[in-house]
C-alpha positions in Angstrom: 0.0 0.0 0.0 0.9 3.6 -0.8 1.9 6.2 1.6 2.6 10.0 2.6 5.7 11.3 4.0 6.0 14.9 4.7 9.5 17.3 5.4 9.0 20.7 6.4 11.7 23.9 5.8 11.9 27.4 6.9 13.5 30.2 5.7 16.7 32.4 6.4 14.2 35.2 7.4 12.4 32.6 9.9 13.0 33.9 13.5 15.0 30.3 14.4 17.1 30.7 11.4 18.3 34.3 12.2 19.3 32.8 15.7 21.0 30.1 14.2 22.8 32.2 12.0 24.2 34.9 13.9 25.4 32.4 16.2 27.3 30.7 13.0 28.5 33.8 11.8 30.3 34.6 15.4 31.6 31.0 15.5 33.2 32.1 12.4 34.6 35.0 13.5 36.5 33.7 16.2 37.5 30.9 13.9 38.9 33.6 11.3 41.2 35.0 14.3 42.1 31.9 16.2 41.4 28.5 14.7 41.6 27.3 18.6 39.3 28.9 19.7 36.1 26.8 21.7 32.8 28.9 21.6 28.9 27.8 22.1 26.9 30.5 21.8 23.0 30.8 21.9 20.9 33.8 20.3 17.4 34.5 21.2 15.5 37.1 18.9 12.4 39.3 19.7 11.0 42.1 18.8 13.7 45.2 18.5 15.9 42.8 20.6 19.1 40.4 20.0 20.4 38.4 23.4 23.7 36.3 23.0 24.7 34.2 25.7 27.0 31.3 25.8 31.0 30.3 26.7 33.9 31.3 24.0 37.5 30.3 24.9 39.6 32.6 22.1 42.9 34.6 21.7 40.6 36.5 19.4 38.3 39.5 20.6 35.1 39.7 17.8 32.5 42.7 18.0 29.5 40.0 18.0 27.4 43.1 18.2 28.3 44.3 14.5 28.1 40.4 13.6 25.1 40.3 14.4 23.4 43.3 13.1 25.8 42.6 9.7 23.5 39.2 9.3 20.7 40.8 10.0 20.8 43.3 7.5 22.0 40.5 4.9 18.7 38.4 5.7 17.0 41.4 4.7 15.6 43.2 8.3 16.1 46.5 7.2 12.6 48.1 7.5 11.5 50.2 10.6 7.7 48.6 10.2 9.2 45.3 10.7 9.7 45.9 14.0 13.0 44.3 14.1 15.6 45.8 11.6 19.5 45.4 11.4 20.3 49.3 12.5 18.1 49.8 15.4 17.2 47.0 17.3 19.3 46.0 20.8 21.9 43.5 20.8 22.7 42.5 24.2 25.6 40.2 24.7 26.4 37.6 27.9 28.8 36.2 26.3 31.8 34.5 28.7 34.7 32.1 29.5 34.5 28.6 28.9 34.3 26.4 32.1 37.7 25.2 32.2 36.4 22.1 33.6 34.6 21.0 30.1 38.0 22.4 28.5 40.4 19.8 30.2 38.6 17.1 28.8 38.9 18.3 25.2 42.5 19.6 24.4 44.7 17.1 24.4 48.0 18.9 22.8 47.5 16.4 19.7 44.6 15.8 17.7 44.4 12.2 17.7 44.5 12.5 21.8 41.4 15.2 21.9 38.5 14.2 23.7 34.8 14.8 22.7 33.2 17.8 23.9 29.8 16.4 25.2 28.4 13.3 25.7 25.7 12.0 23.2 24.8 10.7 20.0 24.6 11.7 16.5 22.9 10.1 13.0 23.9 10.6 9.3 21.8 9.5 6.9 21.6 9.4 2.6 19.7 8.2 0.3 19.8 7.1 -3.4 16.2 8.9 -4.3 17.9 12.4 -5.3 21.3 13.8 -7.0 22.2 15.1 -3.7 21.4 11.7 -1.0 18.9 13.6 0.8 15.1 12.9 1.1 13.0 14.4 -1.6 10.2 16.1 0.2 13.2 18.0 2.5 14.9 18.9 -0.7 12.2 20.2 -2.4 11.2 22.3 0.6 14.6 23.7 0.7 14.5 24.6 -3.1 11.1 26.4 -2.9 12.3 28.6 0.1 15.7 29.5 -1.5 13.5 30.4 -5.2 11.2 32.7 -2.9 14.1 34.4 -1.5 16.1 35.1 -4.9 12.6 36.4 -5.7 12.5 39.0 -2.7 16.0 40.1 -3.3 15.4 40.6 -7.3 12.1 42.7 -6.5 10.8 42.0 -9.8 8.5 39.2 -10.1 6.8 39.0 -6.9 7.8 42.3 -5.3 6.1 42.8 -1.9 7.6 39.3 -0.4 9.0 39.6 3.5 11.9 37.5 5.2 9.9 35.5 7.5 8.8 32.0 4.8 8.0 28.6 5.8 7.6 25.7 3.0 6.6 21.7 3.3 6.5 18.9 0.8 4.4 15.9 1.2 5.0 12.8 -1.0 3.3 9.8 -2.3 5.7 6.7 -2.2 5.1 3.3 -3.6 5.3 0.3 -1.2 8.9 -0.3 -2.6 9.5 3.2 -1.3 9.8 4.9 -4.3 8.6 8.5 -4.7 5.3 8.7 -6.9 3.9 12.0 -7.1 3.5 15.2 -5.1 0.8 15.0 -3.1 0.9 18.5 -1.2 2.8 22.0 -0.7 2.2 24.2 1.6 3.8 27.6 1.7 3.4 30.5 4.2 5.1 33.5 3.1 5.5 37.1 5.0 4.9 40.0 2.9 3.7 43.7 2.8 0.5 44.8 2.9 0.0 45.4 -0.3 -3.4 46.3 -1.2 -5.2 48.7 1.0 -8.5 48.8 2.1 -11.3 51.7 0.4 -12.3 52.6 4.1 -12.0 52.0 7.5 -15.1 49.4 7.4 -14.4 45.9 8.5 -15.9 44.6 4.8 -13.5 46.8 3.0 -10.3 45.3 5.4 -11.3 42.0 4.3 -11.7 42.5 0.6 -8.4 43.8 0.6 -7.5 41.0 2.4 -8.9 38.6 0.0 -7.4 40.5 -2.9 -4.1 40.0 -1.4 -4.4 36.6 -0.4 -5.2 35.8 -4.4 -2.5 37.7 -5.6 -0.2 35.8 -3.5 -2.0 32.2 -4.1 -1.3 33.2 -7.9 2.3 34.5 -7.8 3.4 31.1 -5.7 1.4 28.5 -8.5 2.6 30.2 -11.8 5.7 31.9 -10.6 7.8 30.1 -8.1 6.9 26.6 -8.4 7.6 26.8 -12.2 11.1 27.9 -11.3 11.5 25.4 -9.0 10.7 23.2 -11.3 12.9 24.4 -14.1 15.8 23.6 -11.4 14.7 20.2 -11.2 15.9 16.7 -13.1 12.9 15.8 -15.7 12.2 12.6 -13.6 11.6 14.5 -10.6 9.4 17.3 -12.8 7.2 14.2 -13.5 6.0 14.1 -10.1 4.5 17.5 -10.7 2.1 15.9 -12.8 -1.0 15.1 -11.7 -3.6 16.9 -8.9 -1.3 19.2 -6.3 -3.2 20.5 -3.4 -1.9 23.5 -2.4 -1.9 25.5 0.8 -0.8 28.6 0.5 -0.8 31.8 3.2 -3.5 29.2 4.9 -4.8 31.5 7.7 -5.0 34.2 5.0 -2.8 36.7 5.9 0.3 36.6 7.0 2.2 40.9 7.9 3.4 40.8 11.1 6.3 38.0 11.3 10.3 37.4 11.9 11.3 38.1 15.5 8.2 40.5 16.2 5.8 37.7 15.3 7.6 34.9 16.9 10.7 34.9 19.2 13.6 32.8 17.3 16.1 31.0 19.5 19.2 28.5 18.2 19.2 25.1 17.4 15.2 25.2 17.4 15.1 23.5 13.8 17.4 20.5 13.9 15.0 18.4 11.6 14.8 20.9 9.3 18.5 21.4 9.1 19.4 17.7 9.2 16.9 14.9 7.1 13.8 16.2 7.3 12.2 13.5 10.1 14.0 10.8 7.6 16.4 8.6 9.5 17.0 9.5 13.2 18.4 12.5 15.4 20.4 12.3 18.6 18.7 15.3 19.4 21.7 18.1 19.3 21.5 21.3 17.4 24.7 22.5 15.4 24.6 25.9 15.3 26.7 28.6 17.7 29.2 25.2 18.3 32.4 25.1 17.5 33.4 21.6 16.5 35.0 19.9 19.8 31.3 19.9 19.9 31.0 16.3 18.6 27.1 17.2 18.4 28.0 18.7 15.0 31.7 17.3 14.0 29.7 13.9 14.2 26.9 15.1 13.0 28.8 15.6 9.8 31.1 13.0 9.7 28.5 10.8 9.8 26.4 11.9 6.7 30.3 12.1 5.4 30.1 8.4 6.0 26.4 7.4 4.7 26.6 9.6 1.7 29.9 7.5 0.8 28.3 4.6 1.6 25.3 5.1 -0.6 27.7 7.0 -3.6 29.6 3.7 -3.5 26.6 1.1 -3.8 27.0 -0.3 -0.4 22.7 0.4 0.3 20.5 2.7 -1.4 19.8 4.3 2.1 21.9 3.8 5.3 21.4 5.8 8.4 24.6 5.9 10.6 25.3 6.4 14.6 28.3 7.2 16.7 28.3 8.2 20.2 30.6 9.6 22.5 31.2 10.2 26.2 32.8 13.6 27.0 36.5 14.2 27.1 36.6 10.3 25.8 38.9 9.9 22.5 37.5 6.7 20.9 33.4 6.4 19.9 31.2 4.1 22.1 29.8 2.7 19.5 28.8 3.0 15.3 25.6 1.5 14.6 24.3 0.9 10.6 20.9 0.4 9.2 20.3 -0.1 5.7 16.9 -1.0 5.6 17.4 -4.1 4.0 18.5 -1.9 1.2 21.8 -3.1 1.5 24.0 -4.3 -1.9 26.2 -6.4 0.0 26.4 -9.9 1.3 27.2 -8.4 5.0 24.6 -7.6 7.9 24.0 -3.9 9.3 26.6 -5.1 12.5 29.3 -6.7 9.7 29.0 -3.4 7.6 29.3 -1.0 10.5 32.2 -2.7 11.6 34.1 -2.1 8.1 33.3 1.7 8.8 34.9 1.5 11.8 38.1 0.1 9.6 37.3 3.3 6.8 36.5 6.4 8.8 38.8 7.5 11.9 35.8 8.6 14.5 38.3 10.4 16.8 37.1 13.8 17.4 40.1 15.7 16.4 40.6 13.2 13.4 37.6 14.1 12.2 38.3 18.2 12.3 41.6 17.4 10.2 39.5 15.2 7.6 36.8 17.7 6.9 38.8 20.8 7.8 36.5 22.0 10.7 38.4 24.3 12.0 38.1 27.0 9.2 35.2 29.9 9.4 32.5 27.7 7.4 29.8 27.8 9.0 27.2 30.8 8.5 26.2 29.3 4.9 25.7 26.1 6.7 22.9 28.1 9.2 20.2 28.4 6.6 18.5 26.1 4.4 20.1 22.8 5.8 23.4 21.7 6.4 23.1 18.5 4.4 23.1 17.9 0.7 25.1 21.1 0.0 27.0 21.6 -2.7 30.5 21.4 -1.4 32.6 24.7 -3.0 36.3 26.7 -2.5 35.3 30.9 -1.1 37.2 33.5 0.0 36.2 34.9 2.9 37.0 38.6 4.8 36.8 39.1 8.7 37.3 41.8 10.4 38.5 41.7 14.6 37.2 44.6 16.9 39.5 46.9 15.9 39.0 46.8 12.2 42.0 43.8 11.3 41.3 42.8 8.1 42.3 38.2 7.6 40.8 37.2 4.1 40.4 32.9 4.2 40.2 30.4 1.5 38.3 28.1 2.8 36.0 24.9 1.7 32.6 24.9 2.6 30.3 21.5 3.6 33.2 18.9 3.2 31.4 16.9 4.8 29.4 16.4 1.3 32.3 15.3 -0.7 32.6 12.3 -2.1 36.2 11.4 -1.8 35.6 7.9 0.0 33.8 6.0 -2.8 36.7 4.4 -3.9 38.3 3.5 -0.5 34.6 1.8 0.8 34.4 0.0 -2.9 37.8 -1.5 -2.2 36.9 -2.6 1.6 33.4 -3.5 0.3 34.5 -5.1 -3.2 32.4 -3.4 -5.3 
């Protein structure tokens, strides 16, 4: 029999997502200055208000007040009548020293000797059903929100959009799992208000309402979705075809939104940055951590691994586990499930222990093989840190008192597929 699965995404103007990444952008600016550096910081946003609080352990001294206001004004707060904007709102920072009691059990003096910074346990999953190995309905919630904000920024097409956006996918799979058809999209977009109302009457407020609401309806069906589309391989534009119900703007109006509609905290979206409820989560966030924090070095070494694993043949799908105890070198344990997918003559426990023999799980290993210690991680802070296109940028800092460090770095290693020939050899494939 047939079924639904649904992903949900939300956009870089979504309260959450600004949290998330102004605490990214502050891990990279300590990075930037002093690749040592140990920092977990938390931002809560309200209206006309930014709190920061967390630990940082750094040589390097960063302004996080200009970070922050620098992201906001990049998401696209700028406006006075959103009642949060980039140049006036407070930023309020609690920032402070790391306990040097958590530091102890993480530097070691070599990497191969540093423990992991927290106890816990982390997934990585892929998947054979997209170009990328992530779940459709997650990826195609993703693409809709990043076409509606290229939209906002051009101004052109659909001109009165907002930051705040949310988007959700539900498909129709086959009872060998494969995707059928689109069954729903919803999207809820922010935007301006548009079309006024003749009077003051109550009957005039909710024509214009309605005439808005329509417009909006419209733009989303014949002017993002095509161009989502258009982005799209042909077999994946099939499931298009067919009857699409569509919720759009559901509670019919949606004005008032980012930080003044909703308080946005970090780490509040970890589904929607990781599989989309596909696979499993251990249940820690990655944002405002620097990478001791095994809650996101092993968050990514992991889809490293499954993404590899899937690239090579190994399963279509594999979800991955590793868990640590804190200040403790070696994993506790790597679990496997393939869901029976699996291409080889080895069980889930006989494949997970040939990714023990592939993939070094040490914490500090696993910085050197995806490079974590470089400033990477404010792109990684909106629209999901998995299934990104890994790239080469230059990046430019600037410390408190207006040093200048430009960095080449690479961006989501953790998406390269540079092990498929090393797990085809230990697999023969």
């Amino acid at each position: 029999m047939s079924y639904l699965f649904t992903s949900e995404s939300v956009s870089e103007g979504h309260p959450d997502k600004i949290a998330d990444q102004i605490s990214d952008a502050i891990i990279d600016h300590f990075l930037a200055f002093d690749k040592d550096s140990k920092v977990a910081c938390e931002t809560l946003v309200t209206t006309g208000q930014v709190v920061l609080a967390g630990e940082v352990k750094s040589g390097a001294y960063v302004d996080v007040q200009t970070v922050a206001r620098d992201v906001i004004r990049r998401i696209g707060y700028t406006k006075g009548e959103y009642m949060f904007s980039a140049d006036s709102c407070g930023v309020l920072s609690a920032l402070h020293e790391q306990s040097p009691d958590i530091n102890r059990g993480v530097d070691r003096g070599k990497p191969e000797e540093q423990g992991a910074g927290d106890q816990g346990m982390m997934f990585g999953y892929a998947t054979n059903e997209t170009q990328n190995y992530m779940p459709l309905a997650l990826d195609l919630s993703h693409r809709i929100l990043r076409e509606l904000a290229a939209l906002r920024r051009e101004g052109k097409d659909i001109a009165y959009l907002r930051p705040d956006a949310k988007a959700q996918v539900t498909i129709e799979y086959d009872n060998d799992h494969k995707p059928q058809r689109i069954d729903s999209i919803v999207v809820s977009t922010q935007h301006d208000d548009f079309i006024q109302p003749d009077d003051d009457s109550l009957a005039a407020q909710t024509r214009a309402d309605e005439a808005m609401l329509e417009q909006i309806r419209k733009d989303i069906r014949e002017v993002l979705v095509p161009r989502v589309k258009a982005s799209l391989k042909p077999e994946i534009q099939e499931l298009f075809k067919g009857e699409i119900t569509y919720h759009i703007n559901p509670t019919g109006k949606f004005v008032i939104g980012g930080p003044h509609g909703d308080a946005g905290l970090t780490g509040r979206k970890i589904i929607v940055d990781t599989y989309g409820g596909k696979g499993a989560h251990g249940g820690g966030a990655f944002s405002g951590k620097d990478p001791s924090k095994v809650d996101r070095s092993a968050a990514y070494a992991t889809r490293h691994i499954a993404k590899n694993m899937v690239a090579a043949g190994v399963a279509d799908q594999i979800l991955v586990q590793v868990s640590y105890a804190i200040g403790v070198v070696e994993p506790t344990n790597i679990f496997v499930d393939t869901y029976g997918s699996a291409k080889v003559d080895l069980n889930d426990g006989e494949i997970a222990a040939k990714i023990r023999e592939i993939f070094d799980m040490r914490p500090g290993l696993i910085e050197q093989r995806l490079k974590l210690r470089n400033p990477i991680y404010s792109e990684s802070a909106a629209y999901g840190h998995m299934g990104r296109n890994p790239e080469s940028v230059e990046k430019v800092f600037y410390d408190s008192t207006g040093n200048e460090v430009k960095k080449n770095v690479e961006l989501f290693t953790w998406e390269k597929l540079d092990y498929v020939d090393k797990v085809k050899q230990a697999f023969g494939i």
